[in-house]
C-alpha positions, 0 to 999 in steps of 0.5 A, spaced: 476 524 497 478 529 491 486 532 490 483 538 494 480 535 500 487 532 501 492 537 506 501 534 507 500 533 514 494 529 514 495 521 518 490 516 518 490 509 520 486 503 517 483 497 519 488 491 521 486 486 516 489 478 516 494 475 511 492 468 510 496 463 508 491 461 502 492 469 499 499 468 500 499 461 496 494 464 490 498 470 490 505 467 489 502 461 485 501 467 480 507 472 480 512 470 485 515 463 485 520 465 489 521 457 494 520 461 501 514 463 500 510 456 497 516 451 499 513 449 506 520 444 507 524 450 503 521 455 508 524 452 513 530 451 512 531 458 511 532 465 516 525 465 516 523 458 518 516 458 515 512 460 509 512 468 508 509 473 503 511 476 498 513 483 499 510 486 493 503 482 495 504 486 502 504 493 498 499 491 494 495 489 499 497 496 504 496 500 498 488 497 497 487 498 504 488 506 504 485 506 497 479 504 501 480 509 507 481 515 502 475 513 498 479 512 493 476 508 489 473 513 483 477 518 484 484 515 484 487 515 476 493 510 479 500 512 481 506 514 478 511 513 482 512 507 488 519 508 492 524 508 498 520 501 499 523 497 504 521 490 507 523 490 515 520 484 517 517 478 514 509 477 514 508 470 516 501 467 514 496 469 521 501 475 520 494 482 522 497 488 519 496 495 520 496 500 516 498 507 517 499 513 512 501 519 511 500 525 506 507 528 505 507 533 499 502 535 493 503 538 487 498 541 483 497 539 475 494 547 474 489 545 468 490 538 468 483 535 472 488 531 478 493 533 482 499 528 485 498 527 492 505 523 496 502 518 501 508 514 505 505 509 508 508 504 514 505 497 517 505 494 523 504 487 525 501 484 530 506 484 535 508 492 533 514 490 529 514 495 523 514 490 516 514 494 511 514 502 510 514 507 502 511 511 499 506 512 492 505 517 489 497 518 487 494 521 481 487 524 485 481 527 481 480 535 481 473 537 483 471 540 476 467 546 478 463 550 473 465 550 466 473 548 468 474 543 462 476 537 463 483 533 462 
């Protein structure tokens, strides 16, 4: 999709994915070492009583679903702002996540060949628990029309 396909309002939900106990471990092995989500008898002794994930590898994994939904894969530059992220409940391994999002502004960059579009973006999990909930800001390509030069 490119900036313009988008409209504030626009809600779309995509596929349940699993989160795995091994994603969590590579995951963590790698960025986060953080004991409750690689200690199995750390995990337990605390509130949590298990293993969960990282709230960062959540995001990322929310985020790649909806880059996926939008058909964002050409058309996204990155983003330039994650914020108001707040981690409700924890993701435990077996945890199915469902990801909704919402388009909740747009500024256009005038002659800059993306715009900025803000998705806010929440997951449920399996039991209907919300876990996580924030908001990106997008920078999506423009559709180039005629002889509009490109930035």
């Amino acid at each position: 999709m490119k900036f313009h396909d988008f409209n504030v309002g626009l809600k779309m939900q995509a596929q349940p994915f699993e989160v795995t106990r091994d994603e969590i471990l590579s995951y963590v092995q790698s960025y986060d070492p953080i004991h409750v989500h690689h200690d199995d008898e750390y995990a337990r002794s605390t509130i949590y009583q298990d293993l969960i994930a990282s709230g960062i590898h959540m995001v990322a994994l929310i985020l790649r679903e909806g880059i996926k939904l939008f058909q964002l894969e050409r058309d996204c530059f990155g983003g330039s702002e994650l914020s108001k992220v707040q981690w409700v409940a924890p993701v435990y391994a077996g945890s199915i996540l469902t990801p909704s999002f919402r388009i909740a502004e747009m500024q256009d960059r005038g002659d800059a060949n993306y715009g900025i579009v803000t998705v806010q973006f929440t997951a449920y999990n399996q039991e209907h628990h919300l876990v996580v909930i924030g908001k990106v800001n997008l920078l999506i390509r423009k559709e180039i029309h005629g002889s509009q030069k490109s930035n």
